[in-house]
C-alpha positions as CSV (number, residue, x, y, z in Angstrom):
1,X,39.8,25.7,-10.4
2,X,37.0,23.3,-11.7
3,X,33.7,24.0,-10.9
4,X,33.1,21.0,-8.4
5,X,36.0,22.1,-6.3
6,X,34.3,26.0,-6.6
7,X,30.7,24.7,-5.3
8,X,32.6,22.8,-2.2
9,X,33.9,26.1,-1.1
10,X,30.8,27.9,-1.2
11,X,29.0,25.1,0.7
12,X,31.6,24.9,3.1
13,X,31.4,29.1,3.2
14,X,27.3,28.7,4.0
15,X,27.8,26.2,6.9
16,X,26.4,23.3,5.2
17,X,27.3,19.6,5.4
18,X,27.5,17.6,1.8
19,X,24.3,15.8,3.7
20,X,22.2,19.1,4.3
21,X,22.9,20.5,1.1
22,X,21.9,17.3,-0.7
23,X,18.5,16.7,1.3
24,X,17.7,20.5,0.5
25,X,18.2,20.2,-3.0
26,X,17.1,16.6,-3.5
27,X,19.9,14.3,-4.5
28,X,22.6,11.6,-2.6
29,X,25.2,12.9,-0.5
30,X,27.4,10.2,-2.7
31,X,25.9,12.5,-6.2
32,X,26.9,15.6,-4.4
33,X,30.2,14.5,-3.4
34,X,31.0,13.2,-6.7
35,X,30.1,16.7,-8.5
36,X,32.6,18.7,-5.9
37,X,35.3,15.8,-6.3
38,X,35.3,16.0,-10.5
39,X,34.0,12.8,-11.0
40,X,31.2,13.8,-12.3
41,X,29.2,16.9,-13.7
42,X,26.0,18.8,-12.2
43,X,23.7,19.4,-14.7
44,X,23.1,23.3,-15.5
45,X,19.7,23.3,-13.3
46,X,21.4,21.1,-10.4
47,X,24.5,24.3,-10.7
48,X,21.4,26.6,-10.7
49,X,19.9,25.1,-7.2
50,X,23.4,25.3,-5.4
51,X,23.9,28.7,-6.7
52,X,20.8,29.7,-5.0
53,X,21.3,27.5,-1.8
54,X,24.9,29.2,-1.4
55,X,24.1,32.6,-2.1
56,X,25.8,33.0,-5.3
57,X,24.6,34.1,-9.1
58,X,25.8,31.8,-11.6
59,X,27.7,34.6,-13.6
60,X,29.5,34.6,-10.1
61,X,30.3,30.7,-10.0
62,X,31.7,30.9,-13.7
63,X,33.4,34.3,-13.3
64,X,35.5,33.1,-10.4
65,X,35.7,29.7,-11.8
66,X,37.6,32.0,-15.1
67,X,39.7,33.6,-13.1
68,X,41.7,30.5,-11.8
């Protein structure tokens, strides 16, 4: 599983809407969308933000992502 698709779940898992995740961390609902839809790629401190807005470690986000 891509990593977009990966960070959708674990937004979905913390009870957020695209919209509130992308006020706290500062970008457009559009950019957000577009990184959990594939079309384009967070950069690694944008990853780094959702990983601590969701509650999960990087090594976590990439391990799982691995797996699949």
């Amino acid at each position: 599983m891509e990593i977009g698709k990966r960070l959708a779940e674990c937004r979905r898992a913390s009870g957020l809407t695209q919209q509130e995740a992308a006020n706290i961390i500062h970008v457009s609902r559009q950019c957000l969308g577009n990184w959990e839809n594939g079309k384009r790629e967070p950069r690694i401190d944008d990853i780094a933000q959702l990983c601590q807005l969701y509650g999960v470690t990087l090594d976590q986000l990439i391990e799982w992502q691995n797996k699949n």
